[in-house]
N, C-alpha and C positions, 0 to 999 in steps of 0.2 A: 504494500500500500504506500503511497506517494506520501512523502513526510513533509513535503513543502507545502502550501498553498499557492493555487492559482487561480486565474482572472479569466472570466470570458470576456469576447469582444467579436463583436461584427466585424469581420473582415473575409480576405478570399483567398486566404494562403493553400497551394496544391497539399501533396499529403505529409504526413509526422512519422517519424520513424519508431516503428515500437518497441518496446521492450518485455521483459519477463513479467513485471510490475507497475499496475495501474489501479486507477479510481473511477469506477464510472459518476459521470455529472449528469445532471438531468434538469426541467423547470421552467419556469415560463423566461419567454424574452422579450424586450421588447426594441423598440427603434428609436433614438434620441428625442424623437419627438412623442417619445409615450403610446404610439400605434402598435400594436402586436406586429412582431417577424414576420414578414408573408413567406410564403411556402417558397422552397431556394433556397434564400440565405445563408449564408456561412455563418459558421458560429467558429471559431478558433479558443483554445483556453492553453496559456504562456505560465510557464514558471517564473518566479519573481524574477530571474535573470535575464528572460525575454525569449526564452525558450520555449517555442509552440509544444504543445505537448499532447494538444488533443485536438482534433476539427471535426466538424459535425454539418450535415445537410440538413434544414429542418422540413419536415414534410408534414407536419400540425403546424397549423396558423397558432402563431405565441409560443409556442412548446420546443424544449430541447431535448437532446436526448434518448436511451443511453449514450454519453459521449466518451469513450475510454479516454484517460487522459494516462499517460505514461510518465514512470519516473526513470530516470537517468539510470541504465546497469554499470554499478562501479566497476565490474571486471571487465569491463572494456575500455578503450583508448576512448572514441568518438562520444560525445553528447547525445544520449538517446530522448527522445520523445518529451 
């Protein structure tokens, strides 16, 4: 289970690379101006570091989720998820 916390955000980043270990995230969303997510949208969730770690397509108008969000495997060199 991912010992950081992190942030959704509307955005459209392609896909996160995964790891052994994640969180699924889930919940309503909405759009800066208070309107529910219309169906599309990307939803992205970043490690405090700025590291994407999880993206999601929503397919319920306002709703997200399950969105696995992955945490970094220490036995390896590269920044996972």
């Amino acid at each position: 289970m991912a010992s950081r916390p992190s942030k959704a955000a509307v955005t459209g980043n392609p896909a996160v690379n995964p790891s052994t270990e994640w969180v699924n995230l889930f919940g309503a969303i909405t759009l800066a101006d208070g309107r529910p997510a219309p169906y599309g949208t990307i939803v992205d969730a970043y490690a405090p570091g700025g590291l994407r770690c999880g993206t999601f397509l929503v397919t319920e108008v306002g709703r997200y989720g399950p969105m696995p969000c992955y945490r970094d495997d220490p036995t390896t060199p590269e920044l996972d998820g």
